[in-house]
C-alpha positions in Angstrom: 0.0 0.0 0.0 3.3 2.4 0.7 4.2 1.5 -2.7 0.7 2.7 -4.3 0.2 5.8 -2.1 3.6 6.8 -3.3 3.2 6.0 -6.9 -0.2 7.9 -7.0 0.8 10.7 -4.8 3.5 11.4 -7.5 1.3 11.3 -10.9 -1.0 13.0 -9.0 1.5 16.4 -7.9 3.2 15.9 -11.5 -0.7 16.2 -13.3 -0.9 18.8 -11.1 2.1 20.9 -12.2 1.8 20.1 -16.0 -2.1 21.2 -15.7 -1.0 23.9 -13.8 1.5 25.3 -16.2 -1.3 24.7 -18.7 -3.8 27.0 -17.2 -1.4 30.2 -16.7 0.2 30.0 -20.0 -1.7 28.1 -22.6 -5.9 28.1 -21.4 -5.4 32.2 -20.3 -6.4 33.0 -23.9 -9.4 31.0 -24.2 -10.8 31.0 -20.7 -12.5 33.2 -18.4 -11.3 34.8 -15.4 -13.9 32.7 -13.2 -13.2 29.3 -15.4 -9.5 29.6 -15.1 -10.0 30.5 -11.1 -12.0 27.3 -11.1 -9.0 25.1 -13.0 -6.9 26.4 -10.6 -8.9 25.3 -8.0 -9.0 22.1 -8.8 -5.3 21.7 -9.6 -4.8 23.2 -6.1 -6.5 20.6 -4.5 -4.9 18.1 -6.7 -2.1 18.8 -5.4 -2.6 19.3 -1.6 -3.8 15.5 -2.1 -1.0 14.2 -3.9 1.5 15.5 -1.0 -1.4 13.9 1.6 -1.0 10.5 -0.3 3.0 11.2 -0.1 2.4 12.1 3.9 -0.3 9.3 4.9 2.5 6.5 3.0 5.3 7.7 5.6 3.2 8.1 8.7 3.9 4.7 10.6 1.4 5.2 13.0 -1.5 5.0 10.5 -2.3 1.0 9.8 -2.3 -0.6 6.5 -5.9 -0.6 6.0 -6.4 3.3 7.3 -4.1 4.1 4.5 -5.7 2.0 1.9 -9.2 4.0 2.8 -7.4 6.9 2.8 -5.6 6.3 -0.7 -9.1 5.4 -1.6 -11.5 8.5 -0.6 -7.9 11.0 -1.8 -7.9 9.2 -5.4 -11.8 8.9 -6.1 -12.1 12.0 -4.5 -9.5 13.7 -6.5 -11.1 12.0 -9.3 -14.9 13.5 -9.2 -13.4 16.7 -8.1 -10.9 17.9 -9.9 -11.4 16.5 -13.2 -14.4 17.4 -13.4 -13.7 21.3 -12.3 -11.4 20.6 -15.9 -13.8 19.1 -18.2 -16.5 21.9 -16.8 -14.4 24.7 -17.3 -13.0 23.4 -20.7 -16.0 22.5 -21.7 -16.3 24.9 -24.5 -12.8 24.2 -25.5 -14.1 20.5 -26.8 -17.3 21.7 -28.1 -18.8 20.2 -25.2 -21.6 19.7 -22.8 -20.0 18.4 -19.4 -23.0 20.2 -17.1 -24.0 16.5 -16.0 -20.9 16.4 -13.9 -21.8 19.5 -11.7 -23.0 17.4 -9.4 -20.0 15.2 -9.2 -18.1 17.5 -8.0 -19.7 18.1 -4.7 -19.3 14.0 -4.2 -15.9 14.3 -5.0 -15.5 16.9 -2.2 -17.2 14.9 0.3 -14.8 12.0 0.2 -11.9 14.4 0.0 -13.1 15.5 3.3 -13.6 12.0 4.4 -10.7 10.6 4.0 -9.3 14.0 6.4 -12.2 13.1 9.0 -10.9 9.3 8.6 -7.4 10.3 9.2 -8.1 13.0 12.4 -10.0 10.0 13.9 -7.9 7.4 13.6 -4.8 9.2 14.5 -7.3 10.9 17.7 -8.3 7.1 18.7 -4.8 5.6 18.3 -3.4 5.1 21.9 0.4 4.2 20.7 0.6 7.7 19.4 2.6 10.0 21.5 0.6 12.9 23.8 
C-alpha cells in the first residue's frame, strides 16, 4: 500500500504541475477569469492530495488498512473533483456539454473531506501515538 500511495501521490503532484503550467500559459487565452479560477482550483486541490497521499505512506502510525481507505476516498475524490472542475471549465474548449458532472463534484468533495475526518479519527483514537 506504501508502494501505491507513493506511486499515485506522484502522478498525481506531476498532473498537477503540467495542468497547472497549462492553465497560466496556454488556457489564459481561451478562458475566463472565473473558469480559469475554477481550473486552478482544482489543480490546487490536486495537489494538496498528492503531498497527503505522499504524507499518509510515511506516517507509521496509520495501519495498512487506514491508508488503503485513505488512498481510496484521496484518489476517487480527487477524481470527481478535480477533473471534473477541468472538463466543466474546458467544456467549451471541446465543443462540449459536461453540465452532468456539476453534481460530481460536490461528491468528490465529500470524500476528500472523508478521507481527512478518517485520518483526524484514527490518528485521535490511536493510543500508541505520542501525547
Amino acid at each position: 500500500m506504501v508502494k501505491k500511495l507513493l506511486i499515485v501521490g506522484i502522478i498525481y503532484a506531476l498532473t498537477a504541475v503540467v495542468l497547472g503550467a497549462l492553465g497560466a500559459h496556454a488556457l489564459e487565452n481561451y478562458l475566463t477569469i472565473d473558469q480559469l479560477n475554477s481550473f486552478e482550483t482544482g489543480v490546487r486541490y490536486q495537489m494538496y492530495h498528492a503531498l497527503a497521499l505522499i504524507l499518509v505512506a510515511s506516517i507509521s502510525v496509520i495501519t495498512s488498512k487506514t491508508k488503503k481507505i485513505v488512498f481510496y476516498l484521496f484518489t476517487i475524490g480527487v477524481m470527481l473533483f478535480s477533473v471534473s472542475i477541468y472538463l466543466l471549465t474546458t467544456a467549451s474548449l471541446w465543443n462540449a456539454n459536461f453540465s452532468f458532472l456539476g453534481p460530481i463534484t460536490p461528491i468528490g468533495g465529500l470524500l476528500l473531506i472523508s478521507g481527512w475526518i478518517v485520518l483526524l479519527w484514527k490518528i485521535i483514537s490511536n493510543n500508541s501515538v505520542n501525547r
